[in-house]
Backbone of each chain as ProteinMPNN parsed JSONL, in Angstrom:
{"seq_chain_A": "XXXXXXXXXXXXXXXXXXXXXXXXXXXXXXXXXXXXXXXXXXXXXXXXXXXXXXXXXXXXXXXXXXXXXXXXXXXXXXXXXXXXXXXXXXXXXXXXXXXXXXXXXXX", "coords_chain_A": {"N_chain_A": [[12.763, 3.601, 69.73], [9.252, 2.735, 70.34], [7.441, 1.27, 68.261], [5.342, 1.754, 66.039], [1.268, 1.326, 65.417], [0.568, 0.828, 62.789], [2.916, 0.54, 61.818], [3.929, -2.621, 63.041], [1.154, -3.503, 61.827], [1.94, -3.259, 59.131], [4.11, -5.102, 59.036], [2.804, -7.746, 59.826], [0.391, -9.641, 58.516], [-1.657, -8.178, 57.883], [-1.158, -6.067, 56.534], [-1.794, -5.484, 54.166], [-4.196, -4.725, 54.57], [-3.877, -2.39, 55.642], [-2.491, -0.975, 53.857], [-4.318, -0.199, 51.83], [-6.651, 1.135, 53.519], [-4.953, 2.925, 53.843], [-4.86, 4.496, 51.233], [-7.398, 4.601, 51.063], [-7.856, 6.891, 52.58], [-6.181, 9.153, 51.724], [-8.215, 9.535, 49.608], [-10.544, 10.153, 51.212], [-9.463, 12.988, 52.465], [-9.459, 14.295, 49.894], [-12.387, 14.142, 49.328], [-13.749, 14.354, 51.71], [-13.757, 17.254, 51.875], [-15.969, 18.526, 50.403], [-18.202, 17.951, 52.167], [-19.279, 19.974, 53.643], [-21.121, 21.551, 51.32], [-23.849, 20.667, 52.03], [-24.225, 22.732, 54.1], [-23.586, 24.968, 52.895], [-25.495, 25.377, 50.891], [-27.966, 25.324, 52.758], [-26.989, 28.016, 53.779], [-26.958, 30.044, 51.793], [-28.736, 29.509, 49.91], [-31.92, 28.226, 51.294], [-31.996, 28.344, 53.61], [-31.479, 31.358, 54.324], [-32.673, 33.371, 55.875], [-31.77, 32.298, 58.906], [-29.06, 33.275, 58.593], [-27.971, 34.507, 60.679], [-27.184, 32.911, 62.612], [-24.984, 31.593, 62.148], [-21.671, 31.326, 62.968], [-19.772, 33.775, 62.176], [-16.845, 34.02, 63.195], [-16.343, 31.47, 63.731], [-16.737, 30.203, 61.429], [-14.531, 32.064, 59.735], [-12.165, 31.297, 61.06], [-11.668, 28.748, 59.976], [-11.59, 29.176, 57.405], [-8.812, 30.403, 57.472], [-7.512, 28.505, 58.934], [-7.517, 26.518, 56.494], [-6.272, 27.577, 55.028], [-3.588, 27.808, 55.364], [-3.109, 24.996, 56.071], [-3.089, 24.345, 53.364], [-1.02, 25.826, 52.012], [0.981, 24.855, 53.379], [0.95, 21.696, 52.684], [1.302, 22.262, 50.025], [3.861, 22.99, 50.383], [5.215, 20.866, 51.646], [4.398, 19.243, 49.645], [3.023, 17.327, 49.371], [-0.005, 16.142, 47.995], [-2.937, 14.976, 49.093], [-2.854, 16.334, 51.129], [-2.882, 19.214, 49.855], [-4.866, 19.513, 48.096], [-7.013, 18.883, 49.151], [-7.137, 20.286, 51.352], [-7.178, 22.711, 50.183], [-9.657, 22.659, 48.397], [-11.061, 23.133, 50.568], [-10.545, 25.401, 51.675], [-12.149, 27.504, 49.386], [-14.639, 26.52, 50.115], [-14.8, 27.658, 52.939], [-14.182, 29.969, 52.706], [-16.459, 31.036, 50.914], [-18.843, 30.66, 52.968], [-17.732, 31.987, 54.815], [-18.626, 34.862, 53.261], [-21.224, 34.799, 52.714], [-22.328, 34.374, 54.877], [-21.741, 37.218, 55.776], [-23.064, 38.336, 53.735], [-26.077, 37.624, 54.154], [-26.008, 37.822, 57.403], [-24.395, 40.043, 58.066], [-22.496, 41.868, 60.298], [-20.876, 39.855, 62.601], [-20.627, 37.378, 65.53]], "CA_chain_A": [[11.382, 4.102, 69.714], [8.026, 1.944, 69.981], [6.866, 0.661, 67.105], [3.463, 2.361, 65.648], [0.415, 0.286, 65.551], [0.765, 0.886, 61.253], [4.63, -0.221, 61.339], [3.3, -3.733, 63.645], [0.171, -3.942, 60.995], [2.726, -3.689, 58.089], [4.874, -6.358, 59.06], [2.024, -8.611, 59.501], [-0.611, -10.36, 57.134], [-2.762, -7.117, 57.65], [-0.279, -5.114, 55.811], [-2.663, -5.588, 52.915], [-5.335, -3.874, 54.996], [-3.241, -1.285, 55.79], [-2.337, 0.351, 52.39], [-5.978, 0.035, 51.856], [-6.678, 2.041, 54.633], [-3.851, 4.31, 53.414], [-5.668, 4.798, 49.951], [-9.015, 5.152, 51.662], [-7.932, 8.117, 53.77], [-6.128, 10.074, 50.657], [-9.993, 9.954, 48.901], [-11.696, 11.336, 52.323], [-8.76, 14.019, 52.445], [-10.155, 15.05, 49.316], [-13.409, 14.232, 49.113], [-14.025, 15.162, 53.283], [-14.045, 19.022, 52.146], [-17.467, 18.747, 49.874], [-19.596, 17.891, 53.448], [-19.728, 21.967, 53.41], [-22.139, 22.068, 50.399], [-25.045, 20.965, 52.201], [-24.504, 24.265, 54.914], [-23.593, 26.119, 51.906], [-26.735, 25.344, 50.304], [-28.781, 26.232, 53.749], [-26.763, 29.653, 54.055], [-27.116, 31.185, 50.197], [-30.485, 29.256, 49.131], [-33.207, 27.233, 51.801], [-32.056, 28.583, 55.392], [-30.775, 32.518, 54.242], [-32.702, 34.259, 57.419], [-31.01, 31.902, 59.463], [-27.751, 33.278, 58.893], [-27.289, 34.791, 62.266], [-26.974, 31.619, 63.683], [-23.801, 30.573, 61.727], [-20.362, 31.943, 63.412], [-18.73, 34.629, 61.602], [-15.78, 33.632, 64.303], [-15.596, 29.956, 63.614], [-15.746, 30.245, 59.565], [-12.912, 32.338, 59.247], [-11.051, 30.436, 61.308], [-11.816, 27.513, 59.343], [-10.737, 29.542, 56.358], [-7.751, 30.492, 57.769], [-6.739, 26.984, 59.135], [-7.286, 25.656, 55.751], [-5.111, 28.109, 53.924], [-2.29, 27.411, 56.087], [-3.199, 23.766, 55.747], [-2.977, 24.558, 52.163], [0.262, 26.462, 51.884], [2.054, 23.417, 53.986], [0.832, 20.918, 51.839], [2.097, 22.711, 49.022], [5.762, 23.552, 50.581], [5.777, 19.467, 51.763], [4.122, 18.394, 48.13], [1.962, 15.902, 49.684], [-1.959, 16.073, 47.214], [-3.866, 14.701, 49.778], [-2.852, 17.795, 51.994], [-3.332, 20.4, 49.841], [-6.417, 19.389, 47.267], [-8.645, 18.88, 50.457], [-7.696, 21.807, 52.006], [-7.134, 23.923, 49.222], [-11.071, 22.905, 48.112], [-12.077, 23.43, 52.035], [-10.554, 26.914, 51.708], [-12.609, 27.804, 48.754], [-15.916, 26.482, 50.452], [-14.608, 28.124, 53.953], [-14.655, 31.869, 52.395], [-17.753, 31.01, 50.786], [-19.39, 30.279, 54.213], [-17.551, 33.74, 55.36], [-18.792, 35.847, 52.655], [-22.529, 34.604, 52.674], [-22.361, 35.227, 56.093], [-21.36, 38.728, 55.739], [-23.679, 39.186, 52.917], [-26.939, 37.478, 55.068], [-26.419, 38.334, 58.599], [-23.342, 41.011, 58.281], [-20.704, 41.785, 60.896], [-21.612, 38.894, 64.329], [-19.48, 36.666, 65.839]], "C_chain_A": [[10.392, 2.945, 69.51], [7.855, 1.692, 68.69], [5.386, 1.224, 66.888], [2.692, 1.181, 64.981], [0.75, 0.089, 63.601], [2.195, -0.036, 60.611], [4.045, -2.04, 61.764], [1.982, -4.226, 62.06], [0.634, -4.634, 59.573], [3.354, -4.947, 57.942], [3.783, -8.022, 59.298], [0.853, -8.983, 58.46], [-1.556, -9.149, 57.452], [-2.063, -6.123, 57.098], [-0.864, -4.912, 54.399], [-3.401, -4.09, 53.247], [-4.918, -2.602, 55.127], [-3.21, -0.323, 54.391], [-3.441, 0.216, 51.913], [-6.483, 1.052, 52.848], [-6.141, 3.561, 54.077], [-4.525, 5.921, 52.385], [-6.935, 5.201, 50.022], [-8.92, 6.767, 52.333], [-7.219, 9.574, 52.65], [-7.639, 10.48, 49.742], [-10.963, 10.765, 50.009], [-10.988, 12.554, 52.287], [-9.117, 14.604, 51.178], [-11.644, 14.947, 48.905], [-14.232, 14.87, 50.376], [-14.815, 16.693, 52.464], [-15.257, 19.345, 51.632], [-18.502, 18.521, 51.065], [-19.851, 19.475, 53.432], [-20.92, 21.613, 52.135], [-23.06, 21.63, 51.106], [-24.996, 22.424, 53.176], [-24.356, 25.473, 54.078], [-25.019, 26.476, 51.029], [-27.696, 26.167, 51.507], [-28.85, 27.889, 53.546], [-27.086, 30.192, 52.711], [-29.128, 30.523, 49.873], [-31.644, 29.084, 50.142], [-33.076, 28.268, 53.146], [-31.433, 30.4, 55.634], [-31.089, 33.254, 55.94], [-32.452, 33.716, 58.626], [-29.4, 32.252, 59.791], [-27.109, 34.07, 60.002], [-26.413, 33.794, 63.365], [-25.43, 31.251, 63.241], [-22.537, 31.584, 62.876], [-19.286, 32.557, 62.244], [-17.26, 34.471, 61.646], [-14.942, 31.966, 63.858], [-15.274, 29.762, 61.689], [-14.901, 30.55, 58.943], [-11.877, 31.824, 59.347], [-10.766, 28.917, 60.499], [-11.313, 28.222, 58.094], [-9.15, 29.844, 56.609], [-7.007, 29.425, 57.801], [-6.749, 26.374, 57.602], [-6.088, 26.374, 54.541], [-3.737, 28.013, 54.33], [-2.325, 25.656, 55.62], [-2.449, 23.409, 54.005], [-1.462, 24.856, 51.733], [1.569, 25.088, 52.04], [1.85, 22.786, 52.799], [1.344, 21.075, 50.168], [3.815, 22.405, 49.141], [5.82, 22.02, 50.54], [5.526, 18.738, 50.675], [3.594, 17.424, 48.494], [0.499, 16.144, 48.711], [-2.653, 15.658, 48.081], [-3.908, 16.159, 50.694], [-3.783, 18.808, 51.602], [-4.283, 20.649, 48.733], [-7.241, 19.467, 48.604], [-8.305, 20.748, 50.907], [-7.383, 23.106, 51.186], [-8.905, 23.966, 48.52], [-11.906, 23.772, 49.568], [-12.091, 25.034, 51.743], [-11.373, 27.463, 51.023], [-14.028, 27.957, 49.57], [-16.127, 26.879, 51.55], [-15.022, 29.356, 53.639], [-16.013, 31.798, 51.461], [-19.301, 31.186, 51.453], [-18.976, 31.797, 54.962], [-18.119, 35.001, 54.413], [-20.582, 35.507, 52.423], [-23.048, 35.104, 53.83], [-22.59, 36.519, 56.253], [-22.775, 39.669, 54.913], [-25.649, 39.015, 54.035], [-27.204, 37.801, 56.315], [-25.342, 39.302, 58.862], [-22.4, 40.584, 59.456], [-21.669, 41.002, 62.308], [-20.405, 38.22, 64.367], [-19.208, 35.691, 66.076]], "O_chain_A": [[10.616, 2.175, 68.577], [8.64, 2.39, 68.048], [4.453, 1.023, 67.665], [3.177, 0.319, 64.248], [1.22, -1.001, 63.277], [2.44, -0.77, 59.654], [3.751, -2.732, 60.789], [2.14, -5.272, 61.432], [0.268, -5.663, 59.005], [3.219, -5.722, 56.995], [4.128, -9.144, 58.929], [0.674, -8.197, 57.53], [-2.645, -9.496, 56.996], [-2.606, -5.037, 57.299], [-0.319, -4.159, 53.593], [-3.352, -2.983, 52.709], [-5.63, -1.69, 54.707], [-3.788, 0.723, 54.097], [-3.41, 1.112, 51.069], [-6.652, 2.098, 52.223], [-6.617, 4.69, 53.952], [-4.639, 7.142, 52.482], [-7.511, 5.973, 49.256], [-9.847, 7.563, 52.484], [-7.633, 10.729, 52.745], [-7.951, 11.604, 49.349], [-11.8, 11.645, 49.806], [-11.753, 13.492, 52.061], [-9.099, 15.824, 51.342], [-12.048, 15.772, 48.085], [-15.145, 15.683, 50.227], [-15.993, 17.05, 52.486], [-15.835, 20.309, 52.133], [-19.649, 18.93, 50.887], [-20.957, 19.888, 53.083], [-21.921, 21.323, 52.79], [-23.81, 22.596, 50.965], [-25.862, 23.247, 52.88], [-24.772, 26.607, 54.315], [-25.429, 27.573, 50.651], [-28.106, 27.316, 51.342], [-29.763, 28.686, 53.33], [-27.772, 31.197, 52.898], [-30.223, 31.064, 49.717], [-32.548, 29.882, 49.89], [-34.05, 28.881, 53.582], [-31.03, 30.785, 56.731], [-30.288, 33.55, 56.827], [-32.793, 34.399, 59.591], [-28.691, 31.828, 60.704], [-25.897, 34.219, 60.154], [-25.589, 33.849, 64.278], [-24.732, 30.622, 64.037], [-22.96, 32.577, 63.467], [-18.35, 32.011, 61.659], [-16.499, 34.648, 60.694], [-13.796, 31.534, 63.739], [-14.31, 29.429, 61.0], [-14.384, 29.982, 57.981], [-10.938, 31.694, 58.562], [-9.749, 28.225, 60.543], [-10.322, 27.619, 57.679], [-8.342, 29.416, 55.785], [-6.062, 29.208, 57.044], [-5.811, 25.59, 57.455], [-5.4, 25.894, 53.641], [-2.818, 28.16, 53.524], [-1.494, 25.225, 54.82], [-1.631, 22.565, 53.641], [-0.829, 24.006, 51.106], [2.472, 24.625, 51.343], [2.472, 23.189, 51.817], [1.658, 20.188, 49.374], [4.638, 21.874, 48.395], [6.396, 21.579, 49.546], [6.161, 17.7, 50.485], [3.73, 16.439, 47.769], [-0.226, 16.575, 49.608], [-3.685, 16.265, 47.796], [-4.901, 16.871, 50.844], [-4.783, 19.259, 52.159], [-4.545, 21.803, 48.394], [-8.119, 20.308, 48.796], [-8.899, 21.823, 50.816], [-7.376, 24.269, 51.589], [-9.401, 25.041, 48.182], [-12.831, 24.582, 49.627], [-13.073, 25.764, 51.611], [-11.862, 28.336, 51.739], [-14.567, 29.05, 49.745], [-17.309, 26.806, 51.887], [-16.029, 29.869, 54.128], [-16.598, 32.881, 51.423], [-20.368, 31.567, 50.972], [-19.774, 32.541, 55.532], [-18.025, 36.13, 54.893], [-21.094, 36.388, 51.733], [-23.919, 35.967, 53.943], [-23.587, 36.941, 56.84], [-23.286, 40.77, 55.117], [-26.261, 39.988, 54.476], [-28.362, 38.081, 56.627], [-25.248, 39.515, 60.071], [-21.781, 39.535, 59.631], [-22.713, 41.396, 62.828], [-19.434, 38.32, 63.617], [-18.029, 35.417, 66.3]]}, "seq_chain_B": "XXXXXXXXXXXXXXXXXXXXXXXXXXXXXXXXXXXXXXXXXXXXXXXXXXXXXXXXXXXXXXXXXXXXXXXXXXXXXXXXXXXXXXXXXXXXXXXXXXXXXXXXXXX", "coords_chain_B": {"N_chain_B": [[12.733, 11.172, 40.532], [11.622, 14.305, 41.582], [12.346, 16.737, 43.532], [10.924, 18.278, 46.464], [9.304, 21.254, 47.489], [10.059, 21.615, 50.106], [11.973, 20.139, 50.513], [13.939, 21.479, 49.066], [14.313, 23.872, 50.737], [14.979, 22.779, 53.069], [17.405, 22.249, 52.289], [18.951, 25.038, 51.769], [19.819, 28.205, 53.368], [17.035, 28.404, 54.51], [16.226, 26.236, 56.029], [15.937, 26.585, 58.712], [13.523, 27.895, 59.272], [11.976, 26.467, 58.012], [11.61, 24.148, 59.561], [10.656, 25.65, 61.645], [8.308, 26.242, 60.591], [6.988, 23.906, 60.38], [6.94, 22.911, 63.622], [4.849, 24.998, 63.927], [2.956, 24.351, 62.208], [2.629, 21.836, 63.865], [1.527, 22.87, 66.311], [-1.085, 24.408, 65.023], [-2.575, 22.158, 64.221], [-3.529, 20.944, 66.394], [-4.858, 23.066, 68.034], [-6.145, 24.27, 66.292], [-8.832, 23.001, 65.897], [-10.279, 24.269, 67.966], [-11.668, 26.293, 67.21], [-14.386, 25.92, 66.373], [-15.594, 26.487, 68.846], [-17.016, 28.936, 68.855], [-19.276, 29.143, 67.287], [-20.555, 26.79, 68.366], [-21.508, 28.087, 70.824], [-23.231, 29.705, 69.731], [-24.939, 28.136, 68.61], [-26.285, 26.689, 71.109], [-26.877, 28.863, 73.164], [-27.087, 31.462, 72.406], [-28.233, 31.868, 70.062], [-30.248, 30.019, 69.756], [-32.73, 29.507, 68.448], [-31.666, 30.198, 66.099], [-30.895, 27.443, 64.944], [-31.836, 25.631, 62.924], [-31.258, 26.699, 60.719], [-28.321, 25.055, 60.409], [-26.601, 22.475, 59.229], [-27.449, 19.497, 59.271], [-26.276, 17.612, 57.911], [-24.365, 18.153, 57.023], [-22.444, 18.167, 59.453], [-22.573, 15.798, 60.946], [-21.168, 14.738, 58.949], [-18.964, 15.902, 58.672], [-18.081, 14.929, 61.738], [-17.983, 12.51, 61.439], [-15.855, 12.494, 59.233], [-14.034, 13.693, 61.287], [-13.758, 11.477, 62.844], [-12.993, 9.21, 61.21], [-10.12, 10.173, 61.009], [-8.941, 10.431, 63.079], [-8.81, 7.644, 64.205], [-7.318, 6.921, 61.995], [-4.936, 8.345, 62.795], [-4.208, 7.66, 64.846], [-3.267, 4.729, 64.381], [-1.31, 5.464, 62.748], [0.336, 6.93, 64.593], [0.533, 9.527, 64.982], [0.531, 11.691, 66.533], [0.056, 14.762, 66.344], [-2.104, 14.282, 64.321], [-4.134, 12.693, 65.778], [-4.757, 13.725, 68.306], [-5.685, 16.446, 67.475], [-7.835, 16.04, 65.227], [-9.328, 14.297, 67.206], [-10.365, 16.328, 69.139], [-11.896, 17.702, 67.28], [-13.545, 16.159, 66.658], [-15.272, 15.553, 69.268], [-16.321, 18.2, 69.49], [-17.699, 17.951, 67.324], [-19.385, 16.598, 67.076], [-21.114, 17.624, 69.468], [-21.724, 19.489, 68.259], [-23.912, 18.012, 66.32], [-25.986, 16.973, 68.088], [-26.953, 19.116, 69.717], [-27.949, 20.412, 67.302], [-30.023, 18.626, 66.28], [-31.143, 18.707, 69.16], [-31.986, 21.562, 69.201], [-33.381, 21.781, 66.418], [-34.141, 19.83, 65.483], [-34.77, 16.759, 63.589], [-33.175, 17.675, 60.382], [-31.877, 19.075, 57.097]], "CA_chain_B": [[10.91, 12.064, 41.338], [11.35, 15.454, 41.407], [12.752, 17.588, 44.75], [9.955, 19.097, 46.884], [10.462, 22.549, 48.167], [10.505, 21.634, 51.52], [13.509, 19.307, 50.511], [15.152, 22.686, 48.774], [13.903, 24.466, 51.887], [15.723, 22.485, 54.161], [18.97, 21.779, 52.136], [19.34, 26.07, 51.615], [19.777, 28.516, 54.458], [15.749, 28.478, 54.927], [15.808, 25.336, 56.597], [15.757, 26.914, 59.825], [12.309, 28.71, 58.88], [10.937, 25.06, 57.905], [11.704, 23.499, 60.862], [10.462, 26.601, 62.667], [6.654, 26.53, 60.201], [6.754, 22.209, 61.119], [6.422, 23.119, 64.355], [4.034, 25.572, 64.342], [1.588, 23.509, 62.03], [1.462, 20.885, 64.887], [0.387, 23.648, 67.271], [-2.556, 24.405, 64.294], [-3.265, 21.195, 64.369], [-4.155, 20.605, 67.85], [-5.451, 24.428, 68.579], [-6.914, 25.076, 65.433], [-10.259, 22.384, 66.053], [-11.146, 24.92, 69.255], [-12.452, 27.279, 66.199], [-15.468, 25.767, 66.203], [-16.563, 26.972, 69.784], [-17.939, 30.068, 68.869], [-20.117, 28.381, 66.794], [-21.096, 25.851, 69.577], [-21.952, 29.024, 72.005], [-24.431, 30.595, 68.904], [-26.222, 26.698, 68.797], [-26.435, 26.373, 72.639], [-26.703, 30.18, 73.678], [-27.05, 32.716, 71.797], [-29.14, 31.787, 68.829], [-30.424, 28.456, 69.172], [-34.048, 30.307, 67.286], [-31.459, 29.889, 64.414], [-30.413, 26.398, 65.141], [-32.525, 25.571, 61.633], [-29.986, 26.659, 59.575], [-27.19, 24.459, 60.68], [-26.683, 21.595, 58.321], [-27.004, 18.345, 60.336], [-25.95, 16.318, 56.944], [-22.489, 18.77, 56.603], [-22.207, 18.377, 60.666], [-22.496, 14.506, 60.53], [-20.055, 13.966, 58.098], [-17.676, 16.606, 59.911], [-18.02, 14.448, 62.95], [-17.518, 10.716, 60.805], [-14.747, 12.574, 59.187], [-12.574, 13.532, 62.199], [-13.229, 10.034, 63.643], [-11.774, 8.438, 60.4], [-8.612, 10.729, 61.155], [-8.705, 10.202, 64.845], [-8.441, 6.573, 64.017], [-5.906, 6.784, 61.243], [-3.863, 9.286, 63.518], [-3.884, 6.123, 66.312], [-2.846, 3.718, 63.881], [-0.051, 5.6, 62.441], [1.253, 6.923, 65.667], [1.167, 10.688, 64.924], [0.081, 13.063, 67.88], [-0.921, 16.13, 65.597], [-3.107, 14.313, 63.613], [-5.298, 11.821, 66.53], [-5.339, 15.1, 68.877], [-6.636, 17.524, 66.613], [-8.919, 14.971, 65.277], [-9.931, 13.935, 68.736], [-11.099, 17.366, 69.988], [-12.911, 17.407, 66.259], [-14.721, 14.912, 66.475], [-16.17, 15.777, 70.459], [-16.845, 19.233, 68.999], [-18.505, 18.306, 65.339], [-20.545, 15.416, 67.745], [-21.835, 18.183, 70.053], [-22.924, 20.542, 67.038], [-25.178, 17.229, 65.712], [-26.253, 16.769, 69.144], [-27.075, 20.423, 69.507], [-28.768, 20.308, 66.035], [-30.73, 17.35, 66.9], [-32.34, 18.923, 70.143], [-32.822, 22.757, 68.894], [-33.635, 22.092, 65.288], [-34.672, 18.208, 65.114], [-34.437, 16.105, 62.094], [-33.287, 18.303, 58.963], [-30.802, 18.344, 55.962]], "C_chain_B": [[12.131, 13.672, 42.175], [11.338, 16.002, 42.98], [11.518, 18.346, 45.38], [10.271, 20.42, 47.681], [10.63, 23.004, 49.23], [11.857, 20.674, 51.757], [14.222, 20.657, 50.206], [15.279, 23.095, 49.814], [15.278, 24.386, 52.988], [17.168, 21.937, 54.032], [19.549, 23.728, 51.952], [19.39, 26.835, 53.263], [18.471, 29.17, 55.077], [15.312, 27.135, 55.974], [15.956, 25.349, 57.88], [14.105, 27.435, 59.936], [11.141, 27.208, 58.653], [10.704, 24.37, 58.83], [10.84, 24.254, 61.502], [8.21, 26.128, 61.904], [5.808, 24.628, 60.822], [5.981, 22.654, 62.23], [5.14, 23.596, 64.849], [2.374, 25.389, 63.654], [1.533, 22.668, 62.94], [0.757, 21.617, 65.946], [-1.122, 23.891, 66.492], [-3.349, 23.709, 64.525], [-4.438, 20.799, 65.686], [-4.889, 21.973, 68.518], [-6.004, 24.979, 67.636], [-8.547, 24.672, 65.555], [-11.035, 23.043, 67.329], [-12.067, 25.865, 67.988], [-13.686, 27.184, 66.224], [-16.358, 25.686, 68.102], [-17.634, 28.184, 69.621], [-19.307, 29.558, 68.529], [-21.367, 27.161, 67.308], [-21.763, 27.226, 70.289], [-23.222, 29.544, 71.215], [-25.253, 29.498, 68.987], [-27.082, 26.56, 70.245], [-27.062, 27.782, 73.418], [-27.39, 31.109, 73.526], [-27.855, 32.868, 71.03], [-29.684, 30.567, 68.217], [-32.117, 28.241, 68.49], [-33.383, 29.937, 66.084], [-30.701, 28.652, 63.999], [-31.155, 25.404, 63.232], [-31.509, 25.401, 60.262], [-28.714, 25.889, 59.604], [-27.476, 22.937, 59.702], [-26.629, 19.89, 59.045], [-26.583, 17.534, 59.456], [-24.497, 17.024, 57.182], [-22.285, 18.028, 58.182], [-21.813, 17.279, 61.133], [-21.837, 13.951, 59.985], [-18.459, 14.323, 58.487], [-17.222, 15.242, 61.058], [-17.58, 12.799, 62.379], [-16.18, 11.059, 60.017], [-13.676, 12.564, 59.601], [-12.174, 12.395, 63.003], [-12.541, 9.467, 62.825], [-10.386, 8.876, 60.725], [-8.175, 10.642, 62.001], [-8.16, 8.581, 64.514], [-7.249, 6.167, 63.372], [-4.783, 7.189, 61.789], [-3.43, 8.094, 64.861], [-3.059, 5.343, 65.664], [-1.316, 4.048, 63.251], [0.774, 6.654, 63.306], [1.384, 8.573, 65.497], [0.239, 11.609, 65.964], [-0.73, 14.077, 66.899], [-2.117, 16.034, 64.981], [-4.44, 13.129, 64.816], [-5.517, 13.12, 67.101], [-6.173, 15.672, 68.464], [-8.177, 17.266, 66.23], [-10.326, 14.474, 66.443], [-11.043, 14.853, 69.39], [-11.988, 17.721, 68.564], [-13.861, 17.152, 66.486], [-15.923, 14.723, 67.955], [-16.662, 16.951, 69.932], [-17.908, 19.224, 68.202], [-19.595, 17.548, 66.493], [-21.206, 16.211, 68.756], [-22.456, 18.931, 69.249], [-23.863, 19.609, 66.351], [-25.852, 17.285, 66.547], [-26.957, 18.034, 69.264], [-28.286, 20.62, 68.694], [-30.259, 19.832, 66.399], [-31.725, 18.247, 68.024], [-32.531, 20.563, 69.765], [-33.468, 23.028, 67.476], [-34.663, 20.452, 64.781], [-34.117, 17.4, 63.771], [-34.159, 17.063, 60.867], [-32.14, 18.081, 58.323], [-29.541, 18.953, 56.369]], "O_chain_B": [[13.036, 13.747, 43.005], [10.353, 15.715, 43.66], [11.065, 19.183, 44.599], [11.277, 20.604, 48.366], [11.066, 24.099, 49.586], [12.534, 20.514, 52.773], [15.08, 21.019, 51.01], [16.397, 22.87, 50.277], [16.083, 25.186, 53.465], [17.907, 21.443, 54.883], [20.777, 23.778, 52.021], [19.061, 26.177, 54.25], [18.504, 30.113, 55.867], [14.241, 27.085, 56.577], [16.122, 24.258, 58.426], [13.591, 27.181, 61.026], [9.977, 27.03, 59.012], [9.574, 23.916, 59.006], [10.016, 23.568, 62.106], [7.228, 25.851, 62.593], [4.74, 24.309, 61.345], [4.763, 22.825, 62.17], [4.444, 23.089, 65.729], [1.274, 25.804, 64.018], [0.36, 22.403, 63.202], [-0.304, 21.247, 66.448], [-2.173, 23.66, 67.089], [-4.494, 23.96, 64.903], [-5.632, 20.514, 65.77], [-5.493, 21.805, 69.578], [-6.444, 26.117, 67.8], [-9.437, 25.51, 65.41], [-12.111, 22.605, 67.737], [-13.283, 25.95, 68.156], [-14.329, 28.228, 66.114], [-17.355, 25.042, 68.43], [-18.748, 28.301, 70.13], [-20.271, 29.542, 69.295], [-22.47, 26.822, 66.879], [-22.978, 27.17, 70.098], [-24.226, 29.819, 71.872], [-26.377, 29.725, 69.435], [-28.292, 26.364, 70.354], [-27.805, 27.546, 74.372], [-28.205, 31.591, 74.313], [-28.431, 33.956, 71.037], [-29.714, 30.129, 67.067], [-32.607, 27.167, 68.14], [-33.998, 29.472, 65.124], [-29.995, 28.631, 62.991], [-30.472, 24.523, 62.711], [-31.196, 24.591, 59.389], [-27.959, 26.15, 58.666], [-28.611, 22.472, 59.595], [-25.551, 19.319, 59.21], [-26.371, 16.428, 59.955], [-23.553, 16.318, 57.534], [-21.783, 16.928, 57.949], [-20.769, 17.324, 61.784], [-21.643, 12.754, 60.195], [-17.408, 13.691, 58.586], [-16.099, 14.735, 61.071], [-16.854, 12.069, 63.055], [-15.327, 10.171, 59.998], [-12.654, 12.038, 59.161], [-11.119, 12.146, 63.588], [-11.447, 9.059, 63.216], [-9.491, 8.03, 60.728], [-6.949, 10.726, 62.07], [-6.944, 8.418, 64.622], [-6.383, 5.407, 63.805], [-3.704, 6.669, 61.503], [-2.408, 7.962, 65.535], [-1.992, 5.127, 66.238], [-0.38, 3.249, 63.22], [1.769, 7.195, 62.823], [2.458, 8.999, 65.92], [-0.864, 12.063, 65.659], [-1.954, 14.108, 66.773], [-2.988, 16.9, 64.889], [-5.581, 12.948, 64.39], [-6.396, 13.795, 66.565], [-7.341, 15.604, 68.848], [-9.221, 17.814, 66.582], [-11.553, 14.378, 66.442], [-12.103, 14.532, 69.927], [-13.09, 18.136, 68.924], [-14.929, 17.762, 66.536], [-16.982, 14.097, 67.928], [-17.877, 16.784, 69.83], [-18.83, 20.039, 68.179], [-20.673, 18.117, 66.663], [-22.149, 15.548, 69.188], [-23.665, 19.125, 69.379], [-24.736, 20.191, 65.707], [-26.895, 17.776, 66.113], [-27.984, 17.875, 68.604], [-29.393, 20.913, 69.146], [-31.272, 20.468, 66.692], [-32.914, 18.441, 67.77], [-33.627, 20.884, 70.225], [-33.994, 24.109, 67.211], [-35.561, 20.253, 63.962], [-33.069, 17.618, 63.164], [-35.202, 17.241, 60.237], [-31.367, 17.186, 58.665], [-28.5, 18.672, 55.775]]}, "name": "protein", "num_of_chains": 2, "seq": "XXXXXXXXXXXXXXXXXXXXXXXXXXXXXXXXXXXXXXXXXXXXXXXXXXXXXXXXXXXXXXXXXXXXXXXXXXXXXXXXXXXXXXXXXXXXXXXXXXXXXXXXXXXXXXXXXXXXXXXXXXXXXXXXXXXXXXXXXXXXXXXXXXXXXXXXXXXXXXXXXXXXXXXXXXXXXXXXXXXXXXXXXXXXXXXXXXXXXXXXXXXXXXXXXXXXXX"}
């Protein structure tokens, strides 16, 4: 099998950079999932009679995907997995139930 | 260090079922980032009067998020995670885009 650009990086003097990299991308995997609070803020406080506009359709699914996301990351025991997307999920059905409560059943 | 219970998983007679959920998170992966069409069709379409409410700071960071993962997913050679990523990151970059021309500059 090829060699992945990460395996190649390792073995050379950027193998530093690399597990830097590594360590950088476990902190966005859990820090990533807080970008939701500013649309959460819009939908409940600043932008409420807006909430037609959001997708009923795409938030669930985004709750959904992250509780699966979630579940895995559990069964495989990885923390970067399933802190991010175990916060996303939280701030996913948040985004579905503001919804519901501001512009009811849409799609 | 302590057995994870996708190691039990796959040393009991469930490790047909693990193999089987593997799989069907890399289909998530790569078919779960369409979710956010609906959502595209209400910006563009349907309700771009409520283009206002869309968070161009959450939307922005969406879109710098899935490129970090698109990138990381290149570098360490894994399909499920550049893909997924990939069609992310054209998606989140049309909902700023989007933003941008039915709502203009907001938070």
């Amino acid at each position: 099998m090829a060699e992945t650009l990460a395996e190649k990086l390792e073995k050379s003097n950027l193998g530093h950079w690399m597990a830097r990299f590594e360590g950088f991308m476990v902190f966005v995997g859990v820090v990533g999932p807080f970008a939701t609070l500013p649309q959460l803020v819009k939908l409940y406080f600043t932008h409420s009679q807006h909430a037609t506009g959001q997708s009923l359709l795409s938030w669930s699914l985004y709750a959904a995907l992250s509780m699966l996301w979630f579940i895995y990351g559990m069964i495989v025991g990885k923390l970067p997995i399933y802190v991010g997307n175990g916060i996303s999920m939280i701030l996913n059905l948040l985004m579905v139930i503001g919804i519901l409560i501001h512009a009811g059943v849409t799609f």
